[in-house]
LUMPA-941039 format. One record per residue (C-alpha): residue in three letters; residue number from 1; x, y, z. Coordinates in steps of 0.001 Angstrom, whole numbers, plus 500000, padded with zeros to 6 digits. Example, Ala and Ser with C-alpha at 12.3 -4.5 7.8 and 13.67 -1.06 7.14 Angstrom:
R   rest    nr     east    north       up
R    ALA     1   512300   495500   507800
R    SER     2   513670   498940   507140
END
This chain:
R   rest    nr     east    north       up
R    UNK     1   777337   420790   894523
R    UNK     2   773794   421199   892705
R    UNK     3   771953   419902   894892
R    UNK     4   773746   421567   897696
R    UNK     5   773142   425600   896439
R    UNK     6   769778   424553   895471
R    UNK     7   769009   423394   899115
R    UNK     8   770515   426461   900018
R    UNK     9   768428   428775   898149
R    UNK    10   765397   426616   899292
R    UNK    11   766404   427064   903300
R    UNK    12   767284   431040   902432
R    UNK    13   763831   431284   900695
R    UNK    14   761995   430119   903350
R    UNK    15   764261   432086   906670
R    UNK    16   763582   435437   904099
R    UNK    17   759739   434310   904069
R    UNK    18   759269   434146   908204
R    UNK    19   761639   437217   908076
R    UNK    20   760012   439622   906045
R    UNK    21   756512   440112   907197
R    UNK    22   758782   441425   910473
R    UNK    23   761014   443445   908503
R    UNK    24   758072   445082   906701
R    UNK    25   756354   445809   909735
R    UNK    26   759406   447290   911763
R    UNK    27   760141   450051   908731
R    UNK    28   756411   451150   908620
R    UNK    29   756647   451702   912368
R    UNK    30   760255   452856   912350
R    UNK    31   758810   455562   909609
R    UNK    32   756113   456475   911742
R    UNK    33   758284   457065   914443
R    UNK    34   760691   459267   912281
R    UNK    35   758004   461588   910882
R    UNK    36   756601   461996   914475
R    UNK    37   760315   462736   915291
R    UNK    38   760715   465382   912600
R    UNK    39   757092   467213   913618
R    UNK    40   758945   467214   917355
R    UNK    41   762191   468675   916086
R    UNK    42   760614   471144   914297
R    UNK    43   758226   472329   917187
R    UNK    44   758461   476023   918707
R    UNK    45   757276   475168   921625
R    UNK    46   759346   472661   922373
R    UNK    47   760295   474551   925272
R    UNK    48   757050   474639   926988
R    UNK    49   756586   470675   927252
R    UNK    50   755432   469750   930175
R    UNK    51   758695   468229   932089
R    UNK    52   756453   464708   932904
R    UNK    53   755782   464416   929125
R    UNK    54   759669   465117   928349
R    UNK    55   760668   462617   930755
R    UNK    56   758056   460132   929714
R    UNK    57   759625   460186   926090
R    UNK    58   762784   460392   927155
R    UNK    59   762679   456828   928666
R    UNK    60   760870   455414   925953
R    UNK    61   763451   456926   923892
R    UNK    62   766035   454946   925840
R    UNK    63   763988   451379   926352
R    UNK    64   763702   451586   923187
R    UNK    65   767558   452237   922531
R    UNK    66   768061   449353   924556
R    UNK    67   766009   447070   922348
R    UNK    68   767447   448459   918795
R    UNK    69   771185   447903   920342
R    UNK    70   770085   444057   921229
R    UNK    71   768549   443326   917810
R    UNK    72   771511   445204   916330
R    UNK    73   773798   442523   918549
R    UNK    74   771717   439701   917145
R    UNK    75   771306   439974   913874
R    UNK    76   775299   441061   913700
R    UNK    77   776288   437948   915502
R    UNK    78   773737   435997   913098
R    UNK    79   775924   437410   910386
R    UNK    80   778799   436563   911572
R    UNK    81   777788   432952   912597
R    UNK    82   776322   432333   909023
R    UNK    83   779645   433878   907123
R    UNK    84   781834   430907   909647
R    UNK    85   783869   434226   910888
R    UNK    86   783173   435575   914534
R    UNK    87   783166   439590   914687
R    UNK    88   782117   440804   917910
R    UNK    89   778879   442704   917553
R    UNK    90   778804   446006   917759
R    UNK    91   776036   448097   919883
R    UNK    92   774624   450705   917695
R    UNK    93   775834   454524   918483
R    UNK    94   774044   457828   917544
R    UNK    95   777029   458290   915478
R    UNK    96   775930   455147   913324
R    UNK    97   772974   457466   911999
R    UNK    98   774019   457899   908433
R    UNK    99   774986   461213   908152
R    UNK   100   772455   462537   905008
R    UNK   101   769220   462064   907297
R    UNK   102   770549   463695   910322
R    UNK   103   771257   466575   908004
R    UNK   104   767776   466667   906589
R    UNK   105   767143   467333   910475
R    UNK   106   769361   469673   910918
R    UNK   107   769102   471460   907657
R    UNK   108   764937   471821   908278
R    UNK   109   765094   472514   911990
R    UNK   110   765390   476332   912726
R    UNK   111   767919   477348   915871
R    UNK   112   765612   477253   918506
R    UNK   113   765140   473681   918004
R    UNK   114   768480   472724   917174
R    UNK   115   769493   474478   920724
R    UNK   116   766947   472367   922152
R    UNK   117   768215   469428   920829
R    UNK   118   771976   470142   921531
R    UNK   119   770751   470793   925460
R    UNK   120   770022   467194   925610
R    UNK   121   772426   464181   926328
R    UNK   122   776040   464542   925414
R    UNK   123   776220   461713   923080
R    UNK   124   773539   463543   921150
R    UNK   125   775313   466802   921097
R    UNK   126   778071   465198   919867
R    UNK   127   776681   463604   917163
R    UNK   128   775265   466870   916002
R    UNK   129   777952   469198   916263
R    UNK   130   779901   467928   913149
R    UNK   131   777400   468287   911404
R    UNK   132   776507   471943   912498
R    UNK   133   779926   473165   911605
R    UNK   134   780531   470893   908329
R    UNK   135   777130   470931   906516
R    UNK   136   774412   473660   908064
R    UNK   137   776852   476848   908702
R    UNK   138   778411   476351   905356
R    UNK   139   774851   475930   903718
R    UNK   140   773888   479659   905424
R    UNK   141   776607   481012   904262
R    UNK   142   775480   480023   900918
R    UNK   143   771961   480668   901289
R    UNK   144   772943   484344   902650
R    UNK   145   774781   485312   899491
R    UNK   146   778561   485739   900756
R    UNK   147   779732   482130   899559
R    UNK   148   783040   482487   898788
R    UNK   149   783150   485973   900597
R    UNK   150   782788   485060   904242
R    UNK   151   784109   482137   905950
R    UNK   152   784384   481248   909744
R    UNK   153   787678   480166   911561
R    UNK   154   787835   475950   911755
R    UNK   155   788580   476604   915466
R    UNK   156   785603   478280   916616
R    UNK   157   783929   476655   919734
R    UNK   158   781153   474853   919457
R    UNK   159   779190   477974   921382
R    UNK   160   780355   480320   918812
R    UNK   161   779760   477763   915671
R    UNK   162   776047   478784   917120
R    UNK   163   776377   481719   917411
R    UNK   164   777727   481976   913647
R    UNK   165   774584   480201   912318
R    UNK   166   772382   482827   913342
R    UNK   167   774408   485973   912901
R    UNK   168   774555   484179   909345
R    UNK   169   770835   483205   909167
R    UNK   170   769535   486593   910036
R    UNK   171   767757   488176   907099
R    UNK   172   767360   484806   905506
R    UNK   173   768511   483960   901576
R    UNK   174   770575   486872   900277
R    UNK   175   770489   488678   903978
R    UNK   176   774202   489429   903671
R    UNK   177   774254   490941   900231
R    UNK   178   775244   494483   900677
R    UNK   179   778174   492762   902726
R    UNK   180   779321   490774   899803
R    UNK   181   779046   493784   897650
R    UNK   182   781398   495950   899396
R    UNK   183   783751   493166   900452
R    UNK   184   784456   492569   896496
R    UNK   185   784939   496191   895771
R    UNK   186   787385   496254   898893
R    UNK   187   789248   493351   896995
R    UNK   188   788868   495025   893733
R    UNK   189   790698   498078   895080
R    UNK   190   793024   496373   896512
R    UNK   191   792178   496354   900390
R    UNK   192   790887   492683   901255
R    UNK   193   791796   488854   900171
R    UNK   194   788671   486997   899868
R    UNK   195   786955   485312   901741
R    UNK   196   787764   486895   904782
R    UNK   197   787711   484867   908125
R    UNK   198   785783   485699   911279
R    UNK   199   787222   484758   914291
R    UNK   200   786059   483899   918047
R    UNK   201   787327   488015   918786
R    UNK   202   785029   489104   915899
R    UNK   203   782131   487255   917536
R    UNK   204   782732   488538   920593
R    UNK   205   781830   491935   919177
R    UNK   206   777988   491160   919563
R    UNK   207   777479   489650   923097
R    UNK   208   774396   488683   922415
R    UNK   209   771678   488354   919915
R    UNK   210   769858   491280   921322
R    UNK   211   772801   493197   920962
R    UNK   212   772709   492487   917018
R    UNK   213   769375   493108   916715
R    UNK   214   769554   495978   918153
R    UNK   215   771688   497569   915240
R    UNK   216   770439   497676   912012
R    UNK   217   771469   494637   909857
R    UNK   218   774294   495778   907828
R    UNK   219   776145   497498   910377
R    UNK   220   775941   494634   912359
R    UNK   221   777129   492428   909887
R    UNK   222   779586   495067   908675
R    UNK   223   781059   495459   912677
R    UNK   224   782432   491504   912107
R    UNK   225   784347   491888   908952
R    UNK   226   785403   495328   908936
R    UNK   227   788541   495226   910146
R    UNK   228   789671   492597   907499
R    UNK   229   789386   495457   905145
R    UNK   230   792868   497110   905344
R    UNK   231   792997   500559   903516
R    UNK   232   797175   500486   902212
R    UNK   233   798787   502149   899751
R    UNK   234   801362   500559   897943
R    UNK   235   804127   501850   900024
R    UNK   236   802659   499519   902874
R    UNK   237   801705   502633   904719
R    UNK   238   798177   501276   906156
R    UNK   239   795354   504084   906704
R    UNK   240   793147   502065   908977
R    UNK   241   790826   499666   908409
R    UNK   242   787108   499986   907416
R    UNK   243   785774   499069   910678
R    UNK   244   782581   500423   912202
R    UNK   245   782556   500609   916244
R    UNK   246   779908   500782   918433
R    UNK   247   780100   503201   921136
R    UNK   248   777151   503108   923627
R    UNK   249   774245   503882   921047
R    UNK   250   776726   505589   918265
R    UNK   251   778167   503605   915363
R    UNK   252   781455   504861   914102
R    UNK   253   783312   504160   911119
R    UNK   254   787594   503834   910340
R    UNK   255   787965   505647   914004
R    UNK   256   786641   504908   917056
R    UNK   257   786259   508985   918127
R    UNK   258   783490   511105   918580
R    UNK   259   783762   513273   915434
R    UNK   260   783989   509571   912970
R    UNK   261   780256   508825   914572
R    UNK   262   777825   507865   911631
R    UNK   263   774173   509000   912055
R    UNK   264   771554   506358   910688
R    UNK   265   768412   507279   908827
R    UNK   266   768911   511689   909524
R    UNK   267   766129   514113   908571
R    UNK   268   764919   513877   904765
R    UNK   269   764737   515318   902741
R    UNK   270   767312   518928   903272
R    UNK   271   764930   521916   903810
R    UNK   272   766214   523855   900835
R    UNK   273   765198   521110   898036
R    UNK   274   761196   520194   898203
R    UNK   275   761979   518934   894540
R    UNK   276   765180   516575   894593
R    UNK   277   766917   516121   890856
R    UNK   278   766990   512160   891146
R    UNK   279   763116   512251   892272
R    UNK   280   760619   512874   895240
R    UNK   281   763936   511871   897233
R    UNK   282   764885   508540   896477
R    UNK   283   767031   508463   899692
R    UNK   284   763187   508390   901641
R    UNK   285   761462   506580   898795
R    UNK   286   763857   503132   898148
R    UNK   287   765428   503312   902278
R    UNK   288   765915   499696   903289
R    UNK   289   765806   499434   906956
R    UNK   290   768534   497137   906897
R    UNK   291   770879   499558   905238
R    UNK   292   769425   502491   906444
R    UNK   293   770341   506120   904766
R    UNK   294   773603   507530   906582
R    UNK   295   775395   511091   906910
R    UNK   296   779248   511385   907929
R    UNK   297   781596   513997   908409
R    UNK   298   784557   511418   907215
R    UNK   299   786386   512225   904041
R    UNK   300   789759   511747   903255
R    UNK   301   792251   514515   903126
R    UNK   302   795827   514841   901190
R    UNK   303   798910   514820   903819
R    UNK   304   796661   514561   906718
R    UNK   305   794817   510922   906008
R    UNK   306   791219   510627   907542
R    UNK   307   789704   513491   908719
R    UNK   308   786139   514927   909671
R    UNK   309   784602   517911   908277
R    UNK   310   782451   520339   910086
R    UNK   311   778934   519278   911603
R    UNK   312   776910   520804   909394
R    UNK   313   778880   520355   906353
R    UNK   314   778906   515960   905762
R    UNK   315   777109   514310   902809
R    UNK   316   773827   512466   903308
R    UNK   317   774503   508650   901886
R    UNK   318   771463   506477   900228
R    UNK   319   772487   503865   902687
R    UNK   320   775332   502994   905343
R    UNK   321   776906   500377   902818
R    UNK   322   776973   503104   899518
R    UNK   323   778873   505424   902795
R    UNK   324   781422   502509   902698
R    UNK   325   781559   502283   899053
R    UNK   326   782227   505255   898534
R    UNK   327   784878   505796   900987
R    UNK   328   786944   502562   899451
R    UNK   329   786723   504460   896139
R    UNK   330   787584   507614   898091
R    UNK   331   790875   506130   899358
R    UNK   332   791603   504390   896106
R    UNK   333   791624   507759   894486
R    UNK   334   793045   510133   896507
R    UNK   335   795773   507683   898731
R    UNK   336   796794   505516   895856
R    UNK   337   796010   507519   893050
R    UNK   338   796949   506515   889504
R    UNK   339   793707   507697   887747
R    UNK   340   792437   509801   884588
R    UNK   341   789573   511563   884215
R    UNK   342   787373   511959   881133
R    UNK   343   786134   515503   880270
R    UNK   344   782703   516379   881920
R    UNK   345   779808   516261   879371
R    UNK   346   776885   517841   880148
R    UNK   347   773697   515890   879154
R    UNK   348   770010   516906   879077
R    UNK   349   768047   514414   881305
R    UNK   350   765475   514164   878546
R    UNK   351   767925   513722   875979
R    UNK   352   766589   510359   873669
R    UNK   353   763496   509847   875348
R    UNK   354   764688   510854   878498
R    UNK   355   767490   507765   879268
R    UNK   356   769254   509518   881722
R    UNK   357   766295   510653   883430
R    UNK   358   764883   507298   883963
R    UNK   359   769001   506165   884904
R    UNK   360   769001   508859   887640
R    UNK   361   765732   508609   888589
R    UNK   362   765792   504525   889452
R    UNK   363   766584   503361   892997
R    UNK   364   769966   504340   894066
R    UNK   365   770599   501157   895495
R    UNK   366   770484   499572   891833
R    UNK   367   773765   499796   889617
R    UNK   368   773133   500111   885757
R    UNK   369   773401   497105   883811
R    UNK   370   776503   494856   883676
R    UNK   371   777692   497251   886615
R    UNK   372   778704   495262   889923
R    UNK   373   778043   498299   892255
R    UNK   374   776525   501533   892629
R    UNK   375   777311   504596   895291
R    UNK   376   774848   508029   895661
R    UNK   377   774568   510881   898036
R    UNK   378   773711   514596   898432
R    UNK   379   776152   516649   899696
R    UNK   380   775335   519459   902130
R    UNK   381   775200   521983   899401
R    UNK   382   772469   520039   897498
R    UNK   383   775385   518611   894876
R    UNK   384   773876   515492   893961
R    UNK   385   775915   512206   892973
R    UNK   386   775667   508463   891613
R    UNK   387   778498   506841   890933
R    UNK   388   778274   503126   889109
R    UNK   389   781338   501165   889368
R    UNK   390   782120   499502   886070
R    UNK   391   785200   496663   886661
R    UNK   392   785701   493950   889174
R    UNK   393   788209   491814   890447
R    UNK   394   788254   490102   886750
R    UNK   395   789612   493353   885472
R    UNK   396   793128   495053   885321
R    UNK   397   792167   498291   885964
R    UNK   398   788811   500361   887968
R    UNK   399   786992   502358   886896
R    UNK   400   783358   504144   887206
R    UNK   401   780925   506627   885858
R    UNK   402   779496   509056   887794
R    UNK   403   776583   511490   887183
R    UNK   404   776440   515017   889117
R    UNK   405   773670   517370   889596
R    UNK   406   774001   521014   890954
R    UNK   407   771951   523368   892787
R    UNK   408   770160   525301   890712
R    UNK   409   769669   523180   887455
R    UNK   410   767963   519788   887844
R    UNK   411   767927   519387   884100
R    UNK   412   771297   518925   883305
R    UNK   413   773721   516026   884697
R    UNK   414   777254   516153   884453
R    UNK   415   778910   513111   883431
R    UNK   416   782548   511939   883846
R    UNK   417   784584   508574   883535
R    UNK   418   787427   507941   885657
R    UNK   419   789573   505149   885122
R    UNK   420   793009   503873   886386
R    UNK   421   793306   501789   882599
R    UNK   422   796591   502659   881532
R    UNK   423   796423   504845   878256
R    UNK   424   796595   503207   875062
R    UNK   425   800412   502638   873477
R    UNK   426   800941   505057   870581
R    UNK   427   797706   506556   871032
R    UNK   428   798530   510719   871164
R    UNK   429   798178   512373   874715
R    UNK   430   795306   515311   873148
R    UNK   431   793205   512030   871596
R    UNK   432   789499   511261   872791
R    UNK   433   789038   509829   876046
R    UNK   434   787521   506839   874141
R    UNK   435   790604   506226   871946
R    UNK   436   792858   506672   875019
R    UNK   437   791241   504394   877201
R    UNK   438   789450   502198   874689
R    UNK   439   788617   499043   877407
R    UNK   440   786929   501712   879542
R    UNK   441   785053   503324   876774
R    UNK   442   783694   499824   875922
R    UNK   443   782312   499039   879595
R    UNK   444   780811   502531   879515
R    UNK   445   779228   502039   875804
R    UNK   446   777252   498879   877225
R    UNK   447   776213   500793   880779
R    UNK   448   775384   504049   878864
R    UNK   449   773300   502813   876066
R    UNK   450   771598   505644   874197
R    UNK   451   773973   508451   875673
R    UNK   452   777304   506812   875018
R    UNK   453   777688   508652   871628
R    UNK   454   777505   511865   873601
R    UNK   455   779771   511145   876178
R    UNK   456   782144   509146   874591
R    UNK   457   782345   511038   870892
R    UNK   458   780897   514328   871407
R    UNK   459   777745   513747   868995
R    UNK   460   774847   515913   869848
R    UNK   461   772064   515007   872270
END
C-alpha cells in the first residue's frame, strides 16, 4: 500500500511538473487579458469604435470562447476519468463567472458603459442584470445617503432597474440627502413608513433623463417619492399627499392647480431690507442649486385644509426642501394638533459673546447641534424665521425651537419651544416650561448652550 501512494505521489509530481509551466503561463495571459478588459469597460468612447474593430474583437472574443469551453470539457472529463466516476462535462457559461469579479466590473463601470455592455449578446445581458438589481442599485442607494429610506419595487423591469441607477447616481455620494431628511421628519410626524418604495408609475414621472435634468435635483428626486408621504390626521381623514407636480415648466406642490405653483430661486433679497437680520441674506449667500431657494402661497388653514394666500403675500423659503419641512410641521401643528408652547423670550443677539448671533447668522441649511433638521424663511412682511427640529423617530414626542426676528429690530430674536411632550405628572399647570416639559427642556439645554439659562429659567442675559 506504501509503495503504491508513494508511486502515486511520484506520477502526480511529475503530471503537476509538465502541467504547471502551462498553468502559469495561461493566468499571466488570462490577467492581461482581464485588465485590458477592465480599461475597455471603463472607456467613454466606447461608442465611437470603429464597427470593423468591434467586430474584429467580437470574434476573437468568441474563438476564444470556443477554446476555454473545450479545455473546460477536457480537463472536467480528466477529472472525472481520474476520480473512476463519469460526470458529463460541462461547457462553461457566462453565468459560471464568479459573481464578486463581475461586480468589481459592474461596481467601477459608470452607466454609459454598463448600457454598452448590456446592448451586446443576450447571454451577456443576462448575466449582468442580476447583478445590476442585487448588488450595484442597492450600493447607490447607499452611496446616495437614503439607505434605509428609499427602496425600489423587486418587480421593476430590467429598463427601469436602469433607469433607477441613474436617477439614484445623480449627484453622486450623499446626492439624495435633503430627500432623506424630509422623508424622516415625514415619518417622525407621522405621515410616511420607511423606506418608501418607488414603483414602475413613479418612474414613469421622468420620461427621460433630460427631463430630470432639467429640474433642479431635489424636486426631481422629491416628484418620485412624494406621494408616499400621506398628510392624515388621526381620524384617517387624509389632507393630500406631499407631492410636487410638474406642469409644463411650473412645479407644484400638495395640488396640482395653478395657485399651489412653487417659484424656484425668486428675486433676493426683498427691496425693503438691504440689511437682512440673519446676515447679507443667507438665502443668496448659502443657495444650493440643487435645492434652490423657493416662495409659495401654500399654507394651511383651520376648517378649510390647504389653501393659497394672495400673490404678493407667500413666504420666501431658504430652499425647496426647508418649503417641505416646514409644511409637514405646518400640518402636524395645526391638523393634528396636540402641542404646547413655551413663553417667548426675547434675547439680545450679542448676549454671551454674541451665541445667538453666530446661531442665526450660520447657513440656514445647517441645524444646531444634536438637531436632525432645520427650516428658515422670510415672510412677505420681512418676519424672519429658523426653526430647528429637536426629536426624531427615536422619540415619543416632537418638538422644535424656533427663533423670530421682526421688522424693525434686528437685535432682538424671539425664542419659543413647542413641544407635543405630554406635561409632567403632578407637576402644577402655572410651573416653568422647563419643569413641565422636562425631556424637552433637556434637548433644548444641549442645542441652546450658553442661552438655555435664559430661555429655559428666566436668568438674565
Amino acid at each position: 500500500m506504501a509503495a503504491s501512494c508513494s508511486a502515486a505521489a511520484q506520477m502526480s509530481a511529475v503530471i503537476r511538473a509538465q502541467l504547471l509551466p502551462q498553468v502559469e503561463g495561461y493566468r499571466m495571459k488570462q490577467a492581461q487579458v482581464n485588465s485590458c478588459i477592465d480599461q475597455l469597460l471603463q472607456m467613454d468612447t466606447a461608442a465611437a469604435m470603429a464597427p470593423l474593430m468591434v467586430a474584429k474583437v467580437s470574434r476573437q472574443f468568441a474563438a476564444v470562447s470556443d477554446l476555454l469551453a473545450e479545455l473546460a470539457d477536457t480537463i472536467n472529463s480528466t477529472i472525472a476519468l481520474t476520480r473512476h466516476s463519469w460526470t458529463q462535462a460541462r461547457r462553461l457559461h457566462l453565468t459560471d463567472i464568479p459573481a464578486n469579479p463581475m461586480s468589481v466590473v459592474m461596481e467601477l463601470s459608470d452607466l454609459t458603459t454598463i448600457a454598452h455592455v448590456k446592448s451586446t449578446a443576450r447571454p451577456i445581458r443576462n448575466a449582468l442584470w442580476p447583478i445590476v438589481r442585487n448588488l450595484r442599485l442597492p450600493k447607490a442607494i447607499e452611496r446616495a445617503g437614503v439607505n434605509g429610506v428609499v427602496q425600489f419595487d423587486d418587480q421593476l423591469s430590467d429598463g427601469d432597474v436602469m433607469k433607477a441607477m441613474w436617477v439614484v447616481e445623480e449627484g453622486g455620494e450623499g446626492g439624495w440627502g435633503e430627500v432623506d431628511d424630509t422623508l424622516r421628519l415625514s415619518e417622525h410626524c407621522g405621515y410616511s413608513q420607511l423606506p418608501i418604495t418607488v414603483a414602475a408609475g413613479d418612474l414613469q414621472i421622468h420620461a427621460t433623463k433630460a427631463n430630470f435634468l432639467a429640474l433642479p435635483r431635489f424636486c426631481a428626486q422629491w416628484m418620485l417619492v412624494g406621494c408616499h408621504v400621506v398628510l392624515r390626521r388621526p381620524t384617517g381623514q387624509q389632507d393630500g399627499t406631499l407631492q410636487l407636480f410638474r406642469h409644463n415648466d411650473q412645479i407644484r406642490a400638495i395640488r396640482n392647480e395653478p395657485n399651489f405653483t412653487i417659484t424656484p430661486n425668486p428675486p433676493l433679497p426683498l427691496p425693503n431690507r438691504p440689511v437682512h437680520p440673519f446676515s447679507q441674506h443667507p438665502f443668496t449667500h448659502h443657495a444650493k442649486p440643487h435645492d434652490p431657494p423657493v416662495s409659495s402661497r401654500i399654507t394651511w388653514q383651520n376648517g378649510v385644509g390647504w389653501v393659497t394666500i394672495g400673490v404678493n403675500d407667500g413666504p420666501l423659503y431658504a430652499s425647496a426642501s426647508s418649503m417641505l419641512k416646514d409644511l409637514v410641521l405646518c400640518h402636524r401643528l395645526l391638523a393634528v394638533s396636540g402641542f404646547t408652547d413655551s413663553p417667548a423670550v426675547v434675547v439680545d443677539r450679542s448676549a454671551h459673546g454674541g451665541h445667538l448671533d453666530g446661531i442665526i447668522t450660520q447657513s440656514p441649511h445647517r441645524p444646531l447641534a444634536e438637531c436632525p433638521d432645520v427650516t428658515a424663511f422670510e415672510g412677505a412682511n420681512g418676519r424672519c424665521m429658523q426653526s430647528h427640529v429637536l426629536t426624531t423617530s427615536d422619540d415619543p414626542f416632537i418638538a422644535w425651537t424656533y427663533f423670530g426676528i421682526f421688522p424693525g429690530d434686528n437685535q432682538d430674536v424671539r425664542v419659543i419651544i413647542r413641544t407635543s411632550e405630554a406635561p409632567a405628572a403632578g407637576v402644577p399647570q402655572d410651573a416653568p416650561f422647563a419643569q413641565r416639559f422636562p425631556l424637552t427642556a433637556a434637548k433644548v439645554r444641549c442645542v441652546l448652550g450658553l442661552i438655555a439659562p435664559i430661555v429655559l429659567d428666566g436668568q438674565a442675559p
